[in-house]
PLY file of the C-alpha trace (Angstrom):
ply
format ascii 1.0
element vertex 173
property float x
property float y
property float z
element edge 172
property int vertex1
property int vertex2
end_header
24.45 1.80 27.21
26.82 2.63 24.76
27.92 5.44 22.90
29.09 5.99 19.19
30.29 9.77 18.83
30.97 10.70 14.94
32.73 14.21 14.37
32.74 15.23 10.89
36.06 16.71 9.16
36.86 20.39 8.39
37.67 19.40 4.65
34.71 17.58 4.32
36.45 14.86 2.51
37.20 11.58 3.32
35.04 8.01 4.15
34.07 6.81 7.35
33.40 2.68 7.14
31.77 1.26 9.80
31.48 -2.97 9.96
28.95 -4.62 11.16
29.88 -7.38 13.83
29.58 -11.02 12.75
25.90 -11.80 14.53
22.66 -13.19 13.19
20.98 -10.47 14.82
19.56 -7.37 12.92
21.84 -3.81 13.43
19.67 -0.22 12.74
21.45 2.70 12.88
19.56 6.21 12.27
21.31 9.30 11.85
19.88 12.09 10.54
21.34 15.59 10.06
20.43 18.84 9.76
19.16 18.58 6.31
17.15 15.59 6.83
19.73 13.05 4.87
18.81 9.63 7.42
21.24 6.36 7.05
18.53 3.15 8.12
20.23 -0.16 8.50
23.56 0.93 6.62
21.72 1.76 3.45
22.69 5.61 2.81
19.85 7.48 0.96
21.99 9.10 -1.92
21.81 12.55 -2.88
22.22 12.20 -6.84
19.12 9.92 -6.98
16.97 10.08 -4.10
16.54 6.11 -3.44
17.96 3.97 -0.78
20.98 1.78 -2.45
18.75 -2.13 -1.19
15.64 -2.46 0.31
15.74 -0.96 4.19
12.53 -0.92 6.82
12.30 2.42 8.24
11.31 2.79 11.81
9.09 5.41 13.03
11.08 7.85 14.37
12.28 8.52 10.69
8.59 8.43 9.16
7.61 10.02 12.16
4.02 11.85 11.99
3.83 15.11 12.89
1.38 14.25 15.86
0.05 10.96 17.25
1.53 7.82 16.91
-0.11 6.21 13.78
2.24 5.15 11.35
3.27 6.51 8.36
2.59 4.81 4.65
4.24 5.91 1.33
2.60 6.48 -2.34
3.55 3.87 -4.62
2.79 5.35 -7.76
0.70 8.54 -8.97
0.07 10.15 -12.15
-1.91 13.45 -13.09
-2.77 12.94 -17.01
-4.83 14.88 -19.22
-7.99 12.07 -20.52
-9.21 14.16 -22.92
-8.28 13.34 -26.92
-4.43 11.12 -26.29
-3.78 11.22 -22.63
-0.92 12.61 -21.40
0.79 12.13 -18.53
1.59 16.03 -16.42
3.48 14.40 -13.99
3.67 10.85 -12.24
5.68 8.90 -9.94
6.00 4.98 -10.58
3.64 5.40 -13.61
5.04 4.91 -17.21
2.16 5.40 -19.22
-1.06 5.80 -19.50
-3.84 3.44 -21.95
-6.82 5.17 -23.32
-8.98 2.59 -23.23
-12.40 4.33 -24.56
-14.56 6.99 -23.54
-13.58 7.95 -19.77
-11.60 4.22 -19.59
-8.03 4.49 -19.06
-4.88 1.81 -17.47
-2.69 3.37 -15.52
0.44 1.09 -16.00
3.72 1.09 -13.28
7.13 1.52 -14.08
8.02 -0.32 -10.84
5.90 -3.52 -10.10
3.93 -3.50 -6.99
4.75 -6.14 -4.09
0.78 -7.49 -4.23
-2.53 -6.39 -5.71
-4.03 -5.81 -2.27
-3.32 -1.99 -2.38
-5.71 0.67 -1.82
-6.24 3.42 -5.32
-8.07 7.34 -4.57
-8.28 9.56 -7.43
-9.91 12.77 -8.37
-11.22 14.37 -11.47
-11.50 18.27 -12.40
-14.71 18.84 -14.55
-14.35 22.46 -16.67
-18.56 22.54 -17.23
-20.86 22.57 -14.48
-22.85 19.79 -16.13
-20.65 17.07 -15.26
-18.98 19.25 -11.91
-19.42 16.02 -10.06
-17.44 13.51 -11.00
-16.50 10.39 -10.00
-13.30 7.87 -10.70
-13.56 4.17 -10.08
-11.61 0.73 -10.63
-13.16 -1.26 -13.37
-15.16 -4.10 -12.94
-13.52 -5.40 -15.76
-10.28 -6.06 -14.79
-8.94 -7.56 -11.50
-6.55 -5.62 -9.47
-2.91 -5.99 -10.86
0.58 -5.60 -9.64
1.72 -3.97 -12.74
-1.46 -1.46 -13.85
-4.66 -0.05 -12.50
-7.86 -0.06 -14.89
-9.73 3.17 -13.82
-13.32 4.64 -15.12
-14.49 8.27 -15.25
-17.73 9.35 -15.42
-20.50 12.48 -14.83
-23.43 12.13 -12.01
-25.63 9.57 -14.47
-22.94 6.87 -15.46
-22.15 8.13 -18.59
-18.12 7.79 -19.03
-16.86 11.38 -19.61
-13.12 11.86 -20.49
-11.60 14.97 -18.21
-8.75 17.00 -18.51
-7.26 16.86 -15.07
-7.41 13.04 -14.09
-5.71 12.48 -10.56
-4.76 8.97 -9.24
-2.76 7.82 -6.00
-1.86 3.79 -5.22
-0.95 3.33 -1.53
-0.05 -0.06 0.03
0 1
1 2
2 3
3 4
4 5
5 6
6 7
7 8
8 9
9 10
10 11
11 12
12 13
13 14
14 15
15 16
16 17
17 18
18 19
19 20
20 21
21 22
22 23
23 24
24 25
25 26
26 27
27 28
28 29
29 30
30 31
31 32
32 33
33 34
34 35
35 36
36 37
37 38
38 39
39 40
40 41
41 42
42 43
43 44
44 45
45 46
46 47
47 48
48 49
49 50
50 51
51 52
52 53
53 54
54 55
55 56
56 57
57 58
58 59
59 60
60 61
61 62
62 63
63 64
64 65
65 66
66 67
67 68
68 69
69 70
70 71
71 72
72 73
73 74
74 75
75 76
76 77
77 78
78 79
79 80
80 81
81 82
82 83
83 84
84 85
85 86
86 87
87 88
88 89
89 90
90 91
91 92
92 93
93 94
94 95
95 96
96 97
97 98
98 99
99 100
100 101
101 102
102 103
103 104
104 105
105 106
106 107
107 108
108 109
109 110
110 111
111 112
112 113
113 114
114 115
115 116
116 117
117 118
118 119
119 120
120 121
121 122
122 123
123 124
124 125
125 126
126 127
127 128
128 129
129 130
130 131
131 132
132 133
133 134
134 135
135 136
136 137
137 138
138 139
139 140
140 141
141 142
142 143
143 144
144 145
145 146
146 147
147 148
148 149
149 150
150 151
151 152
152 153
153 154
154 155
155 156
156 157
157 158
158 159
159 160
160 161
161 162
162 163
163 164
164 165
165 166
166 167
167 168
168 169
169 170
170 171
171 172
């Protein structure tokens, strides 16, 4: 087998270009450092934004769990939002805003469209009374699943739609 050694410079400075032979077959190259910053299939995760430059698969040995072999799947978008009076959104990832929609009724709506509708959506809600300290979120029955929003429901032990102030959703696929 063949070996590639790369030795960085003292300055620090400089490009290193590496070109990919003319072949129809598919190249990875993984090379983590220290620091964790990973080049997959010649797209370099930047450091100024935190996204790969295209589209890249990465393999397991960079998603790696920490035991077992199971493979490891990403969040595609999340939000914690306040449902009580206008919601507001605390913090999110792939969400851009949130619809009230009613009484404990809210959309969820992505920045980012999602591949497919066939993704799987958790969520949590923190009750402040003990009357309603069970809680549960589901999808509405009212709208289909959607690439670009999720329609979500609140509500206490009986049905009745509550609004909370700590509403917590996750969208994996």
């Amino acid at each position: 087998m063949s070996k590639i050694t790369l030795s960085g410079n003292a300055s620090g400075t400089g490009t290193l270009t590496i070109a990919a032979p003319n072949t129809d077959s598919d190249r990875t190259i993984d090379l983590p450092d220290a620091a964790g910053t990973v080049f997959v299939s010649g797209q370099a995760l930047t450091a100024t934004t935190g996204s790969f430059s295209s589209d890249v698969t990465l393999g397991s040995s960079v998603l790696a769990t920490p035991s077992g072999s199971a493979p490891s799947y990403t969040c595609r978008a999340w939000c914690n939002f306040n449902g009580t009076g206008t919601p507001a959104i605390r913090a999110s990832g792939n969400v851009t805003s949130i619809t009230d929609n009613g009484t404990g009724d809210y959309t969820v709506n992505f920045t980012t469209a999602l591949p497919d509708a066939d993704y799987s959506a958790i969520g949590t809600v923190r009750s402040l009374d003990d009357a309603t300290a069970v809680a549960l979120l589901n999808l509405s029955s009212q709208t289909a699943l959607s690439t670009t929003a999720l329609r979500v429901r609140t509500s206490n032990p009986v049905s009745a739609y509550v609004d909370f102030s700590t509403i917590c959703v996750a969208i994996f696929r």
